[in-house]
Each structure stands twice: as C-alpha cells, then as structure tokens.
N, C-alpha and C positions, 0 to 999 in steps of 0.2 A: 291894745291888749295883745301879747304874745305868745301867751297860752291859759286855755281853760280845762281844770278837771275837774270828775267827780268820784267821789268814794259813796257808793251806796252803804247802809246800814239799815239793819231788821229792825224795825223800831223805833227810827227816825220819824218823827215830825212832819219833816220835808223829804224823806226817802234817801237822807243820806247830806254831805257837805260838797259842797262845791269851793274850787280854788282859781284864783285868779292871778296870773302874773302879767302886771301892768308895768308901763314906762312911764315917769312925771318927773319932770323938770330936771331930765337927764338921769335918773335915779333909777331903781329896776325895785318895786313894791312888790307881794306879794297880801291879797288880801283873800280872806274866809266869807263863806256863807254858810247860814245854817238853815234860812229861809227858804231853800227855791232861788235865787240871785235877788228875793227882792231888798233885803239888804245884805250890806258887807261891811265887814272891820279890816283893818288893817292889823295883818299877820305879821309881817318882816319887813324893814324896809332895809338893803343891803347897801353899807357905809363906805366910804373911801376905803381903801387898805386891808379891808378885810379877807381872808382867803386867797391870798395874795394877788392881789387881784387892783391896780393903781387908783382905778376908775370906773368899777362895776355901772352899766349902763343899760343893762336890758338883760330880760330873765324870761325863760320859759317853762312852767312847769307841767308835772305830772303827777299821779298819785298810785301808790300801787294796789292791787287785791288786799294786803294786808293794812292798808290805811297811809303807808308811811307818804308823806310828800318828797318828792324829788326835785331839785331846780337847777339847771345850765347855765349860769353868768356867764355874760358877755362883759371881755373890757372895752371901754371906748378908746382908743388908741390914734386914731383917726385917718388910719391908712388903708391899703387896700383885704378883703378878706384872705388868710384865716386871721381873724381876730383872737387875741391870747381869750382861754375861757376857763372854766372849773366847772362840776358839778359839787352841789352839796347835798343834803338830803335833812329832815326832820320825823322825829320819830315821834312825835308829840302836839300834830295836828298845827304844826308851825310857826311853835311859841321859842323853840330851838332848836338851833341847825349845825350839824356837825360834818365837814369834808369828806367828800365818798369819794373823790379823785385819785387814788394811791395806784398809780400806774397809766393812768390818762391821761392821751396827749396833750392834752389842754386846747382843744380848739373848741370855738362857738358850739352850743349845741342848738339844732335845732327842730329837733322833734325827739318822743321816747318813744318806747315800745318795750312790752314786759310780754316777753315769750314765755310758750307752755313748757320749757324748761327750767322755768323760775328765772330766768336769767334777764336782765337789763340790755335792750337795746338801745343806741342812740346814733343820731344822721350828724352830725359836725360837718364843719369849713373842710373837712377835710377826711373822707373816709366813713363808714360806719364801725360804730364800736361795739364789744357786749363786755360784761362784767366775763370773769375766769370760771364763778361758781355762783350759782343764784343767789339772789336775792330776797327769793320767795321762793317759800315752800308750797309743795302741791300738797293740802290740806287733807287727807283719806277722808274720806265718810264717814260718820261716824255711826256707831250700828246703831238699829231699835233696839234698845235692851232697858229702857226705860231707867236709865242713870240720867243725869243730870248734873250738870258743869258748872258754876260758877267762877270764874278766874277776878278778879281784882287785884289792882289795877291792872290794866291790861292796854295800851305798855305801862313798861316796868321798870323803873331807874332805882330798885331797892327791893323791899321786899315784897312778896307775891302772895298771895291769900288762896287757895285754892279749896274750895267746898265741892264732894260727893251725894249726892242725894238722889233719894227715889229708888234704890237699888235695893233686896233682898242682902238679909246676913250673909256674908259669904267672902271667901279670899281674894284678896285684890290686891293689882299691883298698878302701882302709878309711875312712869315716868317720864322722862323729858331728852329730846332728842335735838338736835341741831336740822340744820335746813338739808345737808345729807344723810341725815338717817342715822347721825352716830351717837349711841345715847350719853349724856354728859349725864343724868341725875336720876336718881333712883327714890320720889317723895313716900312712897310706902310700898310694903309687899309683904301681905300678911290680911289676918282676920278684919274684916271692917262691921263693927256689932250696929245696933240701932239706928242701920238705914242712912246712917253719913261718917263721912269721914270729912275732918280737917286736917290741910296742912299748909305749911308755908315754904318757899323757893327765892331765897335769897339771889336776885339775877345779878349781883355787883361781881358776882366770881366770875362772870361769865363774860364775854365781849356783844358788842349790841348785836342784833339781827333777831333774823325768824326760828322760832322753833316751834316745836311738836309736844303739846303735851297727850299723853295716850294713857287707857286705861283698861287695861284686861281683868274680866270677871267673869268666871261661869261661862268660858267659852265667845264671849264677847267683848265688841273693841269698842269706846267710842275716844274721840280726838278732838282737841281744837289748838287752833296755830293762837300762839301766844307773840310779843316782841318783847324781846328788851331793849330799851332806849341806856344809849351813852349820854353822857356829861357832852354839854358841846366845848367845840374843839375844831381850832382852825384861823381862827386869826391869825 
C-alpha cells in the first residue's frame, strides 16, 4: 500500500470514506471504503498510456477537506530516481479523474499536504512543490441565524439545486464566489416570501474547483463550500 486516506463526513455510517492506493501486478489501483476499511471496491485502476504517462506503476493518494481525491503516479521506467510522474485528481469520490499537473515538474510524488492557505503541497523525487493558488477554500462559519442550506448535487458537473429554508420573510441575497473570494454569480437578491427560496446554478459556465456559496439576510451570513467537477480529461 502506498497511501491511505480519509474524508470524514457528518452523517456517515462509518464517520466518513477511506481511500486506498495500492500496487498489483505492477499496476497502481486505487480503491474506496465506505465501511471503516472492512470492505473496499475498486475505484481506479490506471492503464498504460494514460496521462502521459508509458507505464503508470505506483500511486499514492490523498484526499482533501473538500472531499476531492488526489493521486501522484509514478512511471516505471526502471532506472535510477526521479522517476517521470503526474498528479491527477477526482472530484467525484474516484469514479473520474482529470490532470491537475499544468505546470508540474513531473517527478514521483511522494507524500501531500494541504496547507491552511488552501494550497497543495507535495514532497517529489525531486524538490517540494505547492499549487500557485489554492485548491481549497477556507470555508467561513456560517452564522446561527437559523437558515438552512441544502445544495444538491454537491459536486456538480451540471446543474445545482439550491433550497433556503427556516429563515423569516425577509430580503436575501445569494451568492457564489470562487476559492479567492471573487464573486462569479449572483442566484437571488431580493424578497424571499414563505420561509424558502429555490434556485438553481448552472456550474458548466464555470471551470472545476472550490467555491463559496454565501447568503446574507437580516444582518446575517451563513456559507457552505460547494465543488464543481470537470468532464475528465487527460489521456
């Protein structure tokens, strides 16, 4: 086994999913738990050729605050280290994986680390790296003010469902912010009558990652980080 993670979840069964990235018969697996470890399926298992990569042969993963999975291939080359590498990453619990490499050297990885800047860290054959701009948003708190959030699906490769509830008649404004703080979408601003509001947030306009949805009313904020998932991509 060359790395084990876990994504806690409120709610969870088992207090959350554990992932596993294993090596078998030269091959780099990636498999899920939803048990506690006492069972696992097989999540990914990464093919010749893919992510440019000749002869993917060993993978270590990671998972972030926000749920997404991350994994380091290793090519088998059979020479001495840095072995050529890539990181990819899944936004969907690691049913698909899409290249997060755009500017990385390409060597082995072999550990993560997600600092309190939201940023990605990683130790390689050669050097440590971090992403330019995070990866993860630092989530605000969101107030007592007795609203109530529902997002579906959450992540999001289309369109997004968002349900208000529990709040007093009163003006409200909804919106949606990127992992810096820059707001891309405006879902409502205005009166919200009988205690809910619906809306919906098309995430195809938008490129994957973390964002911010926020909600002011009567003096109060509350928030919750949303994803959107890309189409995979990287072969």
């Amino acid at each position: 086994m060359y790395g084990l993670a876990f994504h806690p979840e409120t709610g969870h069964p088992a207090g959350g999913v554990a992932y596993a990235g294993v090596r078998s018969k030269g091959q780099p697996f990636v498999y899920r738990s939803e048990d506690a470890g006492a069972t696992w399926m097989l999540a990914r298992v990464f093919e010749d050729g893919e992510f440019g990569l000749a002869d993917p042969n060993w993978v270590t993963v990671a998972v972030g605050p926000d749920g997404a999975v991350w994994a380091g291939l290793w090519d088998a080359v059979g020479g001495t280290a840095p072995n050529p590498g890539t990181v990819v990453r899944s936004l969907d619990g690691g049913q698909t994986w899409e290249s997060a490499a755009d500017g990385y050297g390409g060597w082995a990885v072999r550990a993560f680390a997600f600092g309190r800047d939201g940023r990605l860290y990683l130790a390689a054959d050669r050097g440590v790296w971090r992403t330019t701009a995070p990866v993860v948003a630092n989530e605000p708190a969101p107030a007592t003010s007795g609203m109530q959030l529902d997002i579906r699906p959450n992540p999001s490769a289309g369109v997004m469902h968002v349900t208000l509830a529990g709040a007093a008649d009163a003006s409200a404004r909804v919106t949606i912010s990127d992992a810096l703080g820059r707001e891309v979408a405006v879902l409502h601003d205005g009166y919200v009558a009988s205690h809910e509001l619906r809306a919906q947030w098309d995430t195809r306009a938008l490129p994957p990652g973390i964002y911010i949805l926020r909600v002011e009313s009567d003096g109060t904020t509350a928030s919750r980080q949303i994803t959107v998932a890309g189409l995979w991509a990287g072969e």
